[in-house]
N, CA, C and O atoms as a Maestro MAE file, in Angstrom:
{
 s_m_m2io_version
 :::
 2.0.0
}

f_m_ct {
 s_m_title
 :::
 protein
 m_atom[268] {
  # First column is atom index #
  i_m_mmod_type
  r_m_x_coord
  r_m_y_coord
  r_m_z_coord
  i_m_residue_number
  s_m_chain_name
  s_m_pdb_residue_name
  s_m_pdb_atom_name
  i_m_atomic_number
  :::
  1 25 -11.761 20.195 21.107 1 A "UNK " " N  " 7
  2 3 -10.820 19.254 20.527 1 A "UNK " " CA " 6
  3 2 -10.243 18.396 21.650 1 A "UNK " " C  " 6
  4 15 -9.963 18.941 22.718 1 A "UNK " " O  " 8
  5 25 -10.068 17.228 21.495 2 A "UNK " " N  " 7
  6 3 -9.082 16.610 22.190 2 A "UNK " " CA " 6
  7 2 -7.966 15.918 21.990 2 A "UNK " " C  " 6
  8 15 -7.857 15.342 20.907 2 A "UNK " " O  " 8
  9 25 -7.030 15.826 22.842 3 A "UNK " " N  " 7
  10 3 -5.888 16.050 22.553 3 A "UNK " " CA " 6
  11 2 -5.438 14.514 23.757 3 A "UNK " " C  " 6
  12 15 -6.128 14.280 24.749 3 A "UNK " " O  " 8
  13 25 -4.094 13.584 23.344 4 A "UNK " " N  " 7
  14 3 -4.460 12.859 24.208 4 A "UNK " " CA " 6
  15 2 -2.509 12.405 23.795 4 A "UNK " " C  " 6
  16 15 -2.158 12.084 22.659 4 A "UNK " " O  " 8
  17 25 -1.877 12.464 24.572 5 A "UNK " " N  " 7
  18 3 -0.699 12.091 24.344 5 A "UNK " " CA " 6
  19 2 -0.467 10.478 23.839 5 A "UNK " " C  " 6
  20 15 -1.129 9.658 24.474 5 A "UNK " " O  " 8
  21 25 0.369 9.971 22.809 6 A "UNK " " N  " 7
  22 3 0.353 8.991 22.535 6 A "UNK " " CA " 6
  23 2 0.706 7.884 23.745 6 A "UNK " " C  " 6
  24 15 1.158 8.415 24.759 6 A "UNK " " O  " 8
  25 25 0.552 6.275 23.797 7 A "UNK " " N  " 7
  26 3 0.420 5.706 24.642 7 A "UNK " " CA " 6
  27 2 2.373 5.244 24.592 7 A "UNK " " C  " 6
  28 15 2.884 5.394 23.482 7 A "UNK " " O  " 8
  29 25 2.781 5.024 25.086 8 A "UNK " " N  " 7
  30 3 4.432 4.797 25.656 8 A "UNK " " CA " 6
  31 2 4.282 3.084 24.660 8 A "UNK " " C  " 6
  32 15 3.443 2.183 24.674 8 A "UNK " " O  " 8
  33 25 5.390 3.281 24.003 9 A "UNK " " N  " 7
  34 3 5.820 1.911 23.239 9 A "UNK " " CA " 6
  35 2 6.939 0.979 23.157 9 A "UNK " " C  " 6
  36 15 7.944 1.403 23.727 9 A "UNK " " O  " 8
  37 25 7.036 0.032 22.707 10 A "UNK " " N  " 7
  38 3 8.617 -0.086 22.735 10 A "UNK " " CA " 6
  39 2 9.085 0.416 21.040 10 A "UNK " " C  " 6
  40 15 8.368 0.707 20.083 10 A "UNK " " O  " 8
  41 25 10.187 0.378 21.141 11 A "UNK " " N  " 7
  42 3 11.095 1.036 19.613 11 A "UNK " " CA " 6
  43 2 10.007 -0.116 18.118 11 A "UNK " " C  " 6
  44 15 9.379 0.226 17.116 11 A "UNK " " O  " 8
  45 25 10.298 -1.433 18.739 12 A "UNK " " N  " 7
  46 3 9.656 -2.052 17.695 12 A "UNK " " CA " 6
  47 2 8.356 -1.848 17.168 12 A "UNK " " C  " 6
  48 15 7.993 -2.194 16.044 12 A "UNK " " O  " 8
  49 25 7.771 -1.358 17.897 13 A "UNK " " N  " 7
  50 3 6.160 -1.362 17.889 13 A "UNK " " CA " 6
  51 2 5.594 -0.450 17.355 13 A "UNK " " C  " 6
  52 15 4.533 -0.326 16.743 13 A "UNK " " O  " 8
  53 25 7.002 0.666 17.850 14 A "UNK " " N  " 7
  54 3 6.404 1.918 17.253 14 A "UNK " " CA " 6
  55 2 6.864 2.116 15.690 14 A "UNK " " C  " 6
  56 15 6.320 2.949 14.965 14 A "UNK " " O  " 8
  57 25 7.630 1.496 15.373 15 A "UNK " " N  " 7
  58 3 8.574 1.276 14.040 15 A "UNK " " CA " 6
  59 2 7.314 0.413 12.757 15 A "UNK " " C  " 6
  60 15 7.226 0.464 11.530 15 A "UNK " " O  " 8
  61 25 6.575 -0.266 13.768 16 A "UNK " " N  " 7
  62 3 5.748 -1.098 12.796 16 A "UNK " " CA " 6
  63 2 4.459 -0.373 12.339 16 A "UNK " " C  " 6
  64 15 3.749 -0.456 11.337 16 A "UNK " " O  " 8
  65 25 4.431 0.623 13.848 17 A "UNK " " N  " 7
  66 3 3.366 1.549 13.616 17 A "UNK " " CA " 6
  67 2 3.311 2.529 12.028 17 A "UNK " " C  " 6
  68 15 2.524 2.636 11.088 17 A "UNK " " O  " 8
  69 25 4.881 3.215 12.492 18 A "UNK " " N  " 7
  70 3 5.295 4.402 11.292 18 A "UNK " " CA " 6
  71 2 5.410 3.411 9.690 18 A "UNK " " C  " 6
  72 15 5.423 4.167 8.718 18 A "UNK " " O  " 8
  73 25 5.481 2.076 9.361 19 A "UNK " " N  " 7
  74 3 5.371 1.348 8.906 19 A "UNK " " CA " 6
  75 2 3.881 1.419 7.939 19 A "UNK " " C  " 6
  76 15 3.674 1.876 6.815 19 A "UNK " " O  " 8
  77 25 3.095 0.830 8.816 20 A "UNK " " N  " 7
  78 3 1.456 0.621 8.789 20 A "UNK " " CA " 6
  79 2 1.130 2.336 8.066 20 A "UNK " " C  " 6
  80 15 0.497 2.495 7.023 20 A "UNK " " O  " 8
  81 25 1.700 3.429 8.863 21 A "UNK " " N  " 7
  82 3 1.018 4.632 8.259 21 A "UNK " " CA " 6
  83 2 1.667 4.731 7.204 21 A "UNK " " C  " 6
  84 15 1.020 4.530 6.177 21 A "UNK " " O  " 8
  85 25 2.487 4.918 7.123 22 A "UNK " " N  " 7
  86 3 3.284 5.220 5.523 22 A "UNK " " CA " 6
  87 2 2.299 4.520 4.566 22 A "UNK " " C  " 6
  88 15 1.518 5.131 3.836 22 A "UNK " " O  " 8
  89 25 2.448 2.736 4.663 23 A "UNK " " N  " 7
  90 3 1.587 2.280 3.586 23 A "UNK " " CA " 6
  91 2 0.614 3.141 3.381 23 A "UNK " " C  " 6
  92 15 0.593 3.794 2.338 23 A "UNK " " O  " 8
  93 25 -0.509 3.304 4.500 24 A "UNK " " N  " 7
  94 3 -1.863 3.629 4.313 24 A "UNK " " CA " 6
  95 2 -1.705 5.348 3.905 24 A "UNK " " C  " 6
  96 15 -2.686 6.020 3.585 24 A "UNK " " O  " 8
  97 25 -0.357 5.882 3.979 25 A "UNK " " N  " 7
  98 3 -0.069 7.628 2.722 25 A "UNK " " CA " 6
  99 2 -0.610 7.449 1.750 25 A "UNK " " C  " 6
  100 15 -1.590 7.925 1.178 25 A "UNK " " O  " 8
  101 25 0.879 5.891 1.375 26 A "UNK " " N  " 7
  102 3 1.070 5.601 0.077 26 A "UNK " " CA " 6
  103 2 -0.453 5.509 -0.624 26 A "UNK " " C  " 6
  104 15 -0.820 6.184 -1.586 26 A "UNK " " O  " 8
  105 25 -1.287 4.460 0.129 27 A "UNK " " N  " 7
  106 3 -2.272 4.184 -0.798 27 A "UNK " " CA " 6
  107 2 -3.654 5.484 -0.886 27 A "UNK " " C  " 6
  108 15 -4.661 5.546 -1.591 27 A "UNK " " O  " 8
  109 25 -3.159 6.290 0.066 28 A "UNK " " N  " 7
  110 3 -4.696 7.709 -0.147 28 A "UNK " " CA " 6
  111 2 -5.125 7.512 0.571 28 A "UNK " " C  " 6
  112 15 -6.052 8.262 0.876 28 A "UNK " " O  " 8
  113 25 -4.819 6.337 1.453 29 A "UNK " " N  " 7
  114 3 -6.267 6.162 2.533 29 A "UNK " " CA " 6
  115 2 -6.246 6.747 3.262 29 A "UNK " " C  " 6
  116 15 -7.401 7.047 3.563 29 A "UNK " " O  " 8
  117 25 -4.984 7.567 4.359 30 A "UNK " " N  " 7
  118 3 -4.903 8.731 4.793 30 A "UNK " " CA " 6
  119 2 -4.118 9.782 4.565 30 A "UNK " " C  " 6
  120 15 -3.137 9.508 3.873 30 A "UNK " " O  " 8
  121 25 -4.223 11.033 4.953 31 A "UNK " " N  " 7
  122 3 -3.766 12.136 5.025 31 A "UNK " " CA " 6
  123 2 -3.044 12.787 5.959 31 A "UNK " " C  " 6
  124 15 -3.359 12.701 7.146 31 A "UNK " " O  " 8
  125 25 -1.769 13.669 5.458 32 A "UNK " " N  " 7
  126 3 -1.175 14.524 6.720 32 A "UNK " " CA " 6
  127 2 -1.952 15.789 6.695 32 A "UNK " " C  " 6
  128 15 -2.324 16.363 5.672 32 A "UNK " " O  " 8
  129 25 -2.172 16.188 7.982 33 A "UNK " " N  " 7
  130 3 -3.045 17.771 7.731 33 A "UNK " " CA " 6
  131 2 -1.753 18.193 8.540 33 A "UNK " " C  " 6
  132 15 -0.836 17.542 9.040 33 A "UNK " " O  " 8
  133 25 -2.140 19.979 8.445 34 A "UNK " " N  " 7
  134 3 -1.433 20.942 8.130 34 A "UNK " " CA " 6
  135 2 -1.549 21.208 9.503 34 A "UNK " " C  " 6
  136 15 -2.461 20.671 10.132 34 A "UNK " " O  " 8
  137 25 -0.691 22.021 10.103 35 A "UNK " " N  " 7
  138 3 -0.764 22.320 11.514 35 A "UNK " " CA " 6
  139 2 -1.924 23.499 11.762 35 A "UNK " " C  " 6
  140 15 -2.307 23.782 12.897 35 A "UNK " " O  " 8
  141 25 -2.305 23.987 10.862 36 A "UNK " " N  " 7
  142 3 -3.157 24.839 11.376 36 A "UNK " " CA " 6
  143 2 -4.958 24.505 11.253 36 A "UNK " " C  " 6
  144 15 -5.932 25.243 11.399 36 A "UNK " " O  " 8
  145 25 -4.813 22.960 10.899 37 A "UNK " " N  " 7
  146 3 -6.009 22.216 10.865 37 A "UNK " " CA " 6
  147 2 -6.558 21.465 12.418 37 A "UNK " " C  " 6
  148 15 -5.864 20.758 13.149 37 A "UNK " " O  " 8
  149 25 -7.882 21.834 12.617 38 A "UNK " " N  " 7
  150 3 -8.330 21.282 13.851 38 A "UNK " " CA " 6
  151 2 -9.254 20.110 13.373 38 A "UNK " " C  " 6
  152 15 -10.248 20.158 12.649 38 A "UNK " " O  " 8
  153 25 -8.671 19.094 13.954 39 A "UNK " " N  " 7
  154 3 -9.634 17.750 13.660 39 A "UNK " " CA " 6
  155 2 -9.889 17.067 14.807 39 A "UNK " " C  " 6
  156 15 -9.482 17.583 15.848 39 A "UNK " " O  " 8
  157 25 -10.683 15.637 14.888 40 A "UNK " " N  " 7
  158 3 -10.156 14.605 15.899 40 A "UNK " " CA " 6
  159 2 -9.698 13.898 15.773 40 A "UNK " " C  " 6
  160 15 -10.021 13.075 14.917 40 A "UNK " " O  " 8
  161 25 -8.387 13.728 16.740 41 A "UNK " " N  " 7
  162 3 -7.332 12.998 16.135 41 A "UNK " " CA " 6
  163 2 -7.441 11.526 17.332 41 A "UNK " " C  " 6
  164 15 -7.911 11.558 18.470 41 A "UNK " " O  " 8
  165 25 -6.931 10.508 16.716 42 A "UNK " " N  " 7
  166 3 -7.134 9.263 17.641 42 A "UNK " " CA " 6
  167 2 -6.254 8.968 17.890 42 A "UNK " " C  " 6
  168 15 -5.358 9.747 17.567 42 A "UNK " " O  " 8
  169 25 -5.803 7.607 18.664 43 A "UNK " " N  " 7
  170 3 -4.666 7.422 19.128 43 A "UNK " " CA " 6
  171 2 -3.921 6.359 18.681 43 A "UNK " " C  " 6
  172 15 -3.905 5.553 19.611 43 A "UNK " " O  " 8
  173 25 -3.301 5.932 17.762 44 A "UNK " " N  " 7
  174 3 -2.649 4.552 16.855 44 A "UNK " " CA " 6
  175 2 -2.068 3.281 17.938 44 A "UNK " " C  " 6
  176 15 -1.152 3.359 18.757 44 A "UNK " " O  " 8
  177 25 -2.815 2.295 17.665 45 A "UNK " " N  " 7
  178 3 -2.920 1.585 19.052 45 A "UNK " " CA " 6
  179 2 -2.412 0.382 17.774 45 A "UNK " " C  " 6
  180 15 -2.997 0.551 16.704 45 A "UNK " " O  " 8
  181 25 -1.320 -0.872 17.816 46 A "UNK " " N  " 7
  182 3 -1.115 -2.052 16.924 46 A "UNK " " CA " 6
  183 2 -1.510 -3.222 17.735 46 A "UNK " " C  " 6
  184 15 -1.164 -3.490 18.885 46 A "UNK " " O  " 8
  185 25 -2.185 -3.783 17.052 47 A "UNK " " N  " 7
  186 3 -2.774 -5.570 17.739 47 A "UNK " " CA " 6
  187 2 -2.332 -6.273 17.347 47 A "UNK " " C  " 6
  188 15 -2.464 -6.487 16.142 47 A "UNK " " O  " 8
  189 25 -1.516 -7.072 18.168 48 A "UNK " " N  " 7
  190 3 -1.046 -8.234 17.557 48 A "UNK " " CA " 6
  191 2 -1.781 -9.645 17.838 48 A "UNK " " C  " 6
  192 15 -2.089 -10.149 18.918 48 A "UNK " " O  " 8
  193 25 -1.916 -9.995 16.868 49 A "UNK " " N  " 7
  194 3 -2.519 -11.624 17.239 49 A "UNK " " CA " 6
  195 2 -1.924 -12.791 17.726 49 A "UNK " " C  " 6
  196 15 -0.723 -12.679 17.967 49 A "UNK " " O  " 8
  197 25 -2.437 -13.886 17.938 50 A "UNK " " N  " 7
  198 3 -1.711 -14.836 18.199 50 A "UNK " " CA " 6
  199 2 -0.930 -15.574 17.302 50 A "UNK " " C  " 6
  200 15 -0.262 -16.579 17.542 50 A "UNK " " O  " 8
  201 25 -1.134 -14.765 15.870 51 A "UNK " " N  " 7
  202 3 -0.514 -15.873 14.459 51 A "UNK " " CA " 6
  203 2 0.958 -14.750 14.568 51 A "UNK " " C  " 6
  204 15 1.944 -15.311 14.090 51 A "UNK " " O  " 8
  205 25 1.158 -13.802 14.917 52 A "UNK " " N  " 7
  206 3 1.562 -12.919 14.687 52 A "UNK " " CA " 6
  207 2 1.442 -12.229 13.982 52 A "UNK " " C  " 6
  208 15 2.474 -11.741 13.521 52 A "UNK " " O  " 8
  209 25 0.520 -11.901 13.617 53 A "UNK " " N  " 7
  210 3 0.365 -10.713 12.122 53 A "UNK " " CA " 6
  211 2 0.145 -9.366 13.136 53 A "UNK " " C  " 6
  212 15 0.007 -9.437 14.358 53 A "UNK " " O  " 8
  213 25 0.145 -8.538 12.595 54 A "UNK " " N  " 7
  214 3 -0.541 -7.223 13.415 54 A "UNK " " CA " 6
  215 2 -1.342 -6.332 12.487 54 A "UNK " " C  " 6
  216 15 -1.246 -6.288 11.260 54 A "UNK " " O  " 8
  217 25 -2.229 -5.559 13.350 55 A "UNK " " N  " 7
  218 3 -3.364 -4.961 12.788 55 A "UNK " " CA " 6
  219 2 -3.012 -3.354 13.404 55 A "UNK " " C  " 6
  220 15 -2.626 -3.215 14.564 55 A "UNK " " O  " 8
  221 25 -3.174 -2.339 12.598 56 A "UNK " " N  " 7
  222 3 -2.918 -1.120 13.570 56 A "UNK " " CA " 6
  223 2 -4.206 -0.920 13.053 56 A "UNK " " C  " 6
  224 15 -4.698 -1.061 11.933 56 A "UNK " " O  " 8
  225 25 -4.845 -0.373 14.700 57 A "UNK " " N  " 7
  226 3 -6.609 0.083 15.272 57 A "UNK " " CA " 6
  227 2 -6.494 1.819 15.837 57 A "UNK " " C  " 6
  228 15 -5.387 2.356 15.823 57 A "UNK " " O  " 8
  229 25 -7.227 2.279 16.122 58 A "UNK " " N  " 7
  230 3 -7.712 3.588 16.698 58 A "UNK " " CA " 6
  231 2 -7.831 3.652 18.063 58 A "UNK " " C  " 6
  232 15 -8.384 2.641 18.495 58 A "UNK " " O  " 8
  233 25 -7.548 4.394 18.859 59 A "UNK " " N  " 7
  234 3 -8.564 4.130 20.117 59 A "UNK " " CA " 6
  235 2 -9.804 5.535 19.859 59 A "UNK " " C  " 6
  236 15 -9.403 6.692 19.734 59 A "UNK " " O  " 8
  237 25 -10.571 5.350 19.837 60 A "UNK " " N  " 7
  238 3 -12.214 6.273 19.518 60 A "UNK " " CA " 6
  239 2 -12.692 6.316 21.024 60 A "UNK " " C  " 6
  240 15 -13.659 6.999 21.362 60 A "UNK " " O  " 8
  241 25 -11.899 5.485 21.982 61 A "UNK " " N  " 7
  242 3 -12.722 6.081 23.206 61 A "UNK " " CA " 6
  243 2 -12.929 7.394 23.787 61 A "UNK " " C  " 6
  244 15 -13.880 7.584 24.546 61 A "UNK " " O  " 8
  245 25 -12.066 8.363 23.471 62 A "UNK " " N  " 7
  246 3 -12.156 9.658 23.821 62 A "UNK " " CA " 6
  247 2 -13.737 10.504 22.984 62 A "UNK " " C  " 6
  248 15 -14.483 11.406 23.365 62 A "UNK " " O  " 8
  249 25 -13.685 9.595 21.648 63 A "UNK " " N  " 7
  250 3 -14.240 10.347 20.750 63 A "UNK " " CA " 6
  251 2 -16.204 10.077 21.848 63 A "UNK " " C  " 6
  252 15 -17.166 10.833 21.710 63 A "UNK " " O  " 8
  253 25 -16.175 9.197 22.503 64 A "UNK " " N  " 7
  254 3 -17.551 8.832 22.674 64 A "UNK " " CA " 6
  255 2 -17.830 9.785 23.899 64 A "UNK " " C  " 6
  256 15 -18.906 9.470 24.409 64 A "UNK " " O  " 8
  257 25 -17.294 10.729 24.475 65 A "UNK " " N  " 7
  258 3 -17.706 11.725 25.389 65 A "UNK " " CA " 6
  259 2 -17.868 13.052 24.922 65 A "UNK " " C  " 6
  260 15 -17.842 14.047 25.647 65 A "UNK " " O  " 8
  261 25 -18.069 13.044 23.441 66 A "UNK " " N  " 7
  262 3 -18.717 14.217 23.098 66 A "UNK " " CA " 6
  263 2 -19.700 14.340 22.265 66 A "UNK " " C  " 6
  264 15 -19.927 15.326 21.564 66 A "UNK " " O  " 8
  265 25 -20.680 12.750 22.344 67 A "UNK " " N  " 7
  266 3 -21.951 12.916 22.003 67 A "UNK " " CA " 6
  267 2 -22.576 12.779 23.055 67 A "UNK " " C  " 6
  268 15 -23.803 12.879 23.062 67 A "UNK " " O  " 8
  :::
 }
 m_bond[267] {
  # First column is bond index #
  i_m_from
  i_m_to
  i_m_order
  :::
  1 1 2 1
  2 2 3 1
  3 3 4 2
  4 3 5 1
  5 5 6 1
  6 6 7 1
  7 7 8 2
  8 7 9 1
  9 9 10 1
  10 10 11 1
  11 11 12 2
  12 11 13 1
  13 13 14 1
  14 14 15 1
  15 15 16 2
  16 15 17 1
  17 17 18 1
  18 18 19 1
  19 19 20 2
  20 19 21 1
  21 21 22 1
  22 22 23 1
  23 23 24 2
  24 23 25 1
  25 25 26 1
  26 26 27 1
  27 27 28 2
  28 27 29 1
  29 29 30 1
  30 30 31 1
  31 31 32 2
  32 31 33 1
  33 33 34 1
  34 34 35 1
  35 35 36 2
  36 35 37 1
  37 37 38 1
  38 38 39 1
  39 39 40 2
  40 39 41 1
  41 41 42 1
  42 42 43 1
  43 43 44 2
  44 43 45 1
  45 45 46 1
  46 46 47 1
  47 47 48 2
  48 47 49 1
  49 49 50 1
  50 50 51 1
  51 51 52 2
  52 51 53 1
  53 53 54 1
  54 54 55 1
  55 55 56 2
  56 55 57 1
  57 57 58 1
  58 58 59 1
  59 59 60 2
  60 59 61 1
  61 61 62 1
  62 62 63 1
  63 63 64 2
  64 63 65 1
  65 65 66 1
  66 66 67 1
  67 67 68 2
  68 67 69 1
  69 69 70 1
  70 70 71 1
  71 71 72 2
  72 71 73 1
  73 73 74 1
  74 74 75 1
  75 75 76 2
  76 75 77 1
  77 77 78 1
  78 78 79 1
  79 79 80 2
  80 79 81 1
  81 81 82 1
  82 82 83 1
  83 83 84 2
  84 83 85 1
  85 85 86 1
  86 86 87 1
  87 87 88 2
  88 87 89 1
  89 89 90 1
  90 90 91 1
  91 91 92 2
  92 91 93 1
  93 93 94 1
  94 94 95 1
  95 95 96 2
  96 95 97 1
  97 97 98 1
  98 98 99 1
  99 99 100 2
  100 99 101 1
  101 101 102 1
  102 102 103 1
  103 103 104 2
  104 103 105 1
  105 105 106 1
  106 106 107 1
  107 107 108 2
  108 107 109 1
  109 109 110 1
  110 110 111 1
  111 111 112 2
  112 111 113 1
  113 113 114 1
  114 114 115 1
  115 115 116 2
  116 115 117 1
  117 117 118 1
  118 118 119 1
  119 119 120 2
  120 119 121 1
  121 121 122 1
  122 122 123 1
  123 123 124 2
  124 123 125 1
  125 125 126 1
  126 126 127 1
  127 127 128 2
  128 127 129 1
  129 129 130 1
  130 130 131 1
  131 131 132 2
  132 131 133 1
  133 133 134 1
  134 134 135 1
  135 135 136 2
  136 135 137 1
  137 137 138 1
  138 138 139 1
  139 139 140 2
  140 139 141 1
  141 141 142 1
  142 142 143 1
  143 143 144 2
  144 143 145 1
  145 145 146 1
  146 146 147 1
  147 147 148 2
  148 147 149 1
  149 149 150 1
  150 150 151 1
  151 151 152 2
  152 151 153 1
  153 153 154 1
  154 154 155 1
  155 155 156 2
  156 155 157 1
  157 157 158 1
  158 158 159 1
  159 159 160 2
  160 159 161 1
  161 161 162 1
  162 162 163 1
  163 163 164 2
  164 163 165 1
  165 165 166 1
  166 166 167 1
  167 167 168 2
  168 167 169 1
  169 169 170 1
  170 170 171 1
  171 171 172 2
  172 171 173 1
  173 173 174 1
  174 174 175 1
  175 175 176 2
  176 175 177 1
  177 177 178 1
  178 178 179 1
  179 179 180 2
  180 179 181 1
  181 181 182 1
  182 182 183 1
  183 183 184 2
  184 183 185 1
  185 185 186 1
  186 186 187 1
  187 187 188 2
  188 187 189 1
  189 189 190 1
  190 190 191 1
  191 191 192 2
  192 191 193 1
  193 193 194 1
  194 194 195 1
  195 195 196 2
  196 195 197 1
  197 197 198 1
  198 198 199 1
  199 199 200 2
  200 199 201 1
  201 201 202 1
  202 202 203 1
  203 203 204 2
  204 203 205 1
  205 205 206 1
  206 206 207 1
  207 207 208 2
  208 207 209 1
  209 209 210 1
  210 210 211 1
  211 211 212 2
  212 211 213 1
  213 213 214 1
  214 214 215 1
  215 215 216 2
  216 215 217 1
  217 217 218 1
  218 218 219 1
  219 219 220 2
  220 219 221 1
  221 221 222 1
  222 222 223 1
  223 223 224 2
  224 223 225 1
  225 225 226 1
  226 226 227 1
  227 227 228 2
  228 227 229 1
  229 229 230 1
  230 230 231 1
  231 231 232 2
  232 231 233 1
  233 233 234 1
  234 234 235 1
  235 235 236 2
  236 235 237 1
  237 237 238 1
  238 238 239 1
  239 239 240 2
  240 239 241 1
  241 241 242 1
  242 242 243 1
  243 243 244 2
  244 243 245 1
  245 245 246 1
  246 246 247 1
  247 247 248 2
  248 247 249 1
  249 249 250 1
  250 250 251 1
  251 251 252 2
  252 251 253 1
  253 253 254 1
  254 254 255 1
  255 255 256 2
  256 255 257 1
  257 257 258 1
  258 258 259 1
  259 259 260 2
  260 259 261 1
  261 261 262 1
  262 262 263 1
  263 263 264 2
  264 263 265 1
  265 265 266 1
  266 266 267 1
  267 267 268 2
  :::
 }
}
């Protein structure tokens, strides 16, 4: 498993983050697992564009050193 401490944010960013996940509860698209569940977990990274909109992405780079 890997395990990867989240990346340091400011208050806003991370606010838009917890934001972005809630929706994506609300709609099923993801899930909370249970603490005694082993998965791979990624790291919630938000992009902002130049229009300002933002996009929250994954980082999967960890995930590519274990194929």
């Amino acid at each position: 498993m890997i395990r990867r401490p989240p990346y340091p944010e400011i208050l806003e960013t991370r606010k838009q983050i917890e934001k972005q996940i809630n929706e994506l509860l609300d709609m099923d698209v993801i899930r909370k697992i249970g603490h005694n569940e082993i998965v791979e977990i990624t790291t919630p990274v938000l992009i902002t564009w130049h229009d300002g909109k933002s996009r929250l992405c994954g980082d999967f780079r960890a995930l590519s050193f274990l194929g």
